[in-house]
N, C-alpha and C positions, 0 to 999 in steps of 0.2 A: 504494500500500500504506500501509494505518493506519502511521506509526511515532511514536517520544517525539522530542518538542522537543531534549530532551537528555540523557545519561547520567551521573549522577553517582557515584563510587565510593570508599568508603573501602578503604586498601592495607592493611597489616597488620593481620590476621585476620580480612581479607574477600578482595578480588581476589588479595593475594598470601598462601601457606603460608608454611606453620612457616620453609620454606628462605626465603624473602624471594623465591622464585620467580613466576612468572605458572604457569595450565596453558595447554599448546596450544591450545585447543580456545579457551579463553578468549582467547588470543592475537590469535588466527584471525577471532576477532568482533569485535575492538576492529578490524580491519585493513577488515572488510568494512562496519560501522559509519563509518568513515574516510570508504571506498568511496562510501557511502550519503549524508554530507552530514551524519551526526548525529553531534554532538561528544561528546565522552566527557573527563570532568572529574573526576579525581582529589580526593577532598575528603578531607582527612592532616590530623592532629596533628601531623607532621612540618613541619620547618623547611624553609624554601625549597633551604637547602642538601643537606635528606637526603632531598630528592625527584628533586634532579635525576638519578641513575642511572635511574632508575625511569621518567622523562619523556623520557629518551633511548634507554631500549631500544622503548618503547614508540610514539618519535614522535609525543609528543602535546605540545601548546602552552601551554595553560593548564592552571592547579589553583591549588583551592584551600587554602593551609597553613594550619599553626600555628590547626587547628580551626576555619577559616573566618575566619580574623581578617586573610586578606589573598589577594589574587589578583594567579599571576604567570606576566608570560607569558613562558615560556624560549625562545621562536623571536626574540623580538626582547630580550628581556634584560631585561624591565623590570617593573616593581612597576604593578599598573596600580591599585590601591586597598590600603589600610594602615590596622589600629585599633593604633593605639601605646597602650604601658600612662604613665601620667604616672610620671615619675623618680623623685617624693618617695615614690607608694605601692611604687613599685619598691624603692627603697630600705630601707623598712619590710619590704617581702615578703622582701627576701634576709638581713635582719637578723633575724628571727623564724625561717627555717628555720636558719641559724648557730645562734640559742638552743635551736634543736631538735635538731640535730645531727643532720640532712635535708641531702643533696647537692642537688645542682638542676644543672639545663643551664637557660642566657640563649640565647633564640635571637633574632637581630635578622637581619634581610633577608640580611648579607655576611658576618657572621661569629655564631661561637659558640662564645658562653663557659663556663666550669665552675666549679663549687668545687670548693674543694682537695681530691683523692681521689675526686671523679667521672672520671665517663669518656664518652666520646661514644658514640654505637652504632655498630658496624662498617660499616651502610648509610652513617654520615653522612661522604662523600668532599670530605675537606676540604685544600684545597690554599692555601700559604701563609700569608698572615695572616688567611685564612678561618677561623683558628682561633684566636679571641681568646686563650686562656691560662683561665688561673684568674682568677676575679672574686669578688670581697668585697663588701660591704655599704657599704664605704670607697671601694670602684672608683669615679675618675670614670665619670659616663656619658653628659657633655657628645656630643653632634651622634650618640648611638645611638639607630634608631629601637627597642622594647621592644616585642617581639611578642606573647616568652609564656616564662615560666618553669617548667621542667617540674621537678619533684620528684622526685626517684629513687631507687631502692632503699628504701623505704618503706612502713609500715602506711597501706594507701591508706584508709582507711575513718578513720583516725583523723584521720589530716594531713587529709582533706575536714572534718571533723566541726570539728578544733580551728581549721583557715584560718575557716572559716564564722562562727564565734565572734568572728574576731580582725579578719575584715575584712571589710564590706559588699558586697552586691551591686554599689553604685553605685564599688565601689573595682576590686575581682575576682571575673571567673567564671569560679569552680571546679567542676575535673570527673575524672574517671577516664578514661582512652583504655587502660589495661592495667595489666596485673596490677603492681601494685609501684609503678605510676607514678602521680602527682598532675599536672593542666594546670592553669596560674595566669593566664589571659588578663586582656585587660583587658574594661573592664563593657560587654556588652550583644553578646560575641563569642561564637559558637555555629555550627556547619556553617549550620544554618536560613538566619542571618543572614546568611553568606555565599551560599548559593545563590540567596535574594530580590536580593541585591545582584546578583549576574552574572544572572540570569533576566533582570532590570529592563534594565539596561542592554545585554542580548541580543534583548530581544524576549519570552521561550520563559515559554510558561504554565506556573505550576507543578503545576498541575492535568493536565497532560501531558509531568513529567518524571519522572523515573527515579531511582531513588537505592536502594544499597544500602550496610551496613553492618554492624557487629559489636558493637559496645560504647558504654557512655553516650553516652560524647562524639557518636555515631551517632543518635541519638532525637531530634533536635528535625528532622534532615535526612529521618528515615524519616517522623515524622507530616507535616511539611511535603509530599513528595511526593505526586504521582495514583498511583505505582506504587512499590513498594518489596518492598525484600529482604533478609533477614538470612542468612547461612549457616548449617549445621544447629548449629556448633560456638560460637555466638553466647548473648550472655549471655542471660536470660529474657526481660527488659524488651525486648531488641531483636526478639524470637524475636513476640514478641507485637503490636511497634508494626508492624511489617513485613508487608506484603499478602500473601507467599509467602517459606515456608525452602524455600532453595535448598541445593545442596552444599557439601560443607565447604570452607573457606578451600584456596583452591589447586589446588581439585578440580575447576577449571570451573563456580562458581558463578555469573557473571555470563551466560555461555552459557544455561543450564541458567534460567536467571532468564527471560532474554529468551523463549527458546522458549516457558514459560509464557505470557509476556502477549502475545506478537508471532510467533505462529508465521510458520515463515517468513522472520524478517525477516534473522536472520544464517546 
C-alpha cells in the first residue's frame, strides 16, 4: 500500500482542541500509523518540556520543538540536534522586551525561565528546578543552551513589526504561533528547517511527507511538504498553503486528512 515517509504535526490548534485534548479517532491512527512503521512527528513551538505530557500519552519518540529549532528524542532522553540563540543577542532581546514592558518565557532544553509577572502554560509540567525562576536581562546565562524566547500577552502584530526593526534576520527569527504570542528563535530556525534536518538524517523524501498545521509558524513546514493540511479553524495563509482543510483542531483532523490522500491507510 502507497503510504508517507512520515507524519508530521503541529499540537495546539491543529492535532490537539481548545481542551489541549487528542480526538479518538485521531488517536486510533496515530496507534495504527505506529502499527504500520510510519512515524509520526510532533512539530510544536513548545519547549521540550511542554511536550513531554503530550509524547507520553501518545507514545511517540521524537519531535520536533521550540518551532523546529531542535529535535528530541524522549525514549532515550536526549537532545539529538540544537540551534542555540548566541547570549549577547539574547541579552539585547530580553533587555528590549523589559523596555517594552512585554513578558517572555526563556525556554532552554531543562528548564524554563520567566519574567517577573509571566506565567508558564498549564501544559508546561515542570518538576523541580525545571523551572528556572524569573530571569532579567542581568541573569547570568553562562552553560544555558537558548532555544527560543517566547513573548506573551502581547500586541503580536506590533512586537513582530517593532522586533523586525530592532533586530536582523541574521540575529532572530521572528514569528507568531498564536494569538497574543511572539516566537524569538535564533536565525535560520523555522518547522521547514527542522523537518529537512530529521528527513536528511532519516532517509524520508520530503516530496512524500506529510505535514499538517495551523498558524504562521506552520507555512514554511506546509509548502515544504508532498502533502499537507490545515484544519478548517486555521489562519488564511495556512488554509491556502495546505493541499487539503481538514476538521477542526481536535475534531479528528489528522484522520480525516489521511483518509483524503491515503485511503485506507489508517
Amino acid at each position: 500500500m502507497n503510504r508517507p515517509d512520515a507524519i508530521f504535526t503541529d499540537l495546539d490548534g491543529t492535532l490537539l482542541g481548545p481542551d489541549k485534548k487528542i480526538g479518538e479517532r485521531d488517536a486510533a491512527a496515530i496507534r495504527r500509523l505506529k502499527e504500520l512503521g510510519v512515524p509520526v512527528i510532533p512539530c510544536t513551538g513548545r519547549p521540550i518540556l511542554g511536550t513531554l505530557v503530550v509524547m507520553e500519552e501518545l507514545g511517540l519518540p521524537l519531535a520536533l520543538c521550540s518551532n523546529g529549532g531542535c529535535c528530541y528524542d524522549f525514549a532515550r532522553e536526549r537532545l539529538l540536534f540544537a540551534s542555540e540563540m548566541d547570549h549577547g543577542t539574547a541579552r539585547r532581546l530580553l533587555a528590549w522586551l523589559e523596555e517594552e514592558g512585554v513578558g517572555f518565557l526563556l525556554h532552554a532544553p531543562k528548564r524554563i525561565f520567566r519574567s517577573s509577572g509571566a506565567t508558564t502554560p498549564p501544559h508546561y509540567i515542570l518538576r523541580g528546578d525545571e523551572d528556572g525562576g524569573v530571569i532579567t536581562s542581568r541573569t547570568p546565562l553562562d552553560g544555558e543552551q537558548i532555544l527560543k524566547v517566547l513573548a506573551v500577552r502581547c500586541d503580536e502584530k506590533e512586537v513582530i513589526r517593532r522586533g523586525k526593526e530592532r533586530f536582523s534576520p541574521g540575529e532572530v527569527t521572528i514569528c507568531s504561533s498564536e494569538r497574543r504570542c511572539v516566537d524569538l528563535n535564533p536565525p535560520g530556525v523555522d518547522k521547514a528547517a527542522g523537518v529537512r534536518w530529521l528527513a536528511g538524517r532519516m532517509g524520508w523524501d520530503p516530496g512524500n511527507i506529510f505535514a499538517m498545521g495551523d498558524n504562521h509558524n506552520d507555512l514554511t513546514m506546509l509548502e515544504l511538504a508532498g502533502r499537507s493540511a490545515a484544519p478548517a479553524g486555521a489562519i488564511p495563509e495556512a488554509r491556502a498553503a495546505a493541499g487539503f482543510v481538514t476538521a477542526p483542531s481536535g475534531e479528528d483532523p489528522l484522520a480525516e486528512a489521511l483518509g483524503f490522500y491515503w485511503p485506507g491507510l489508517v
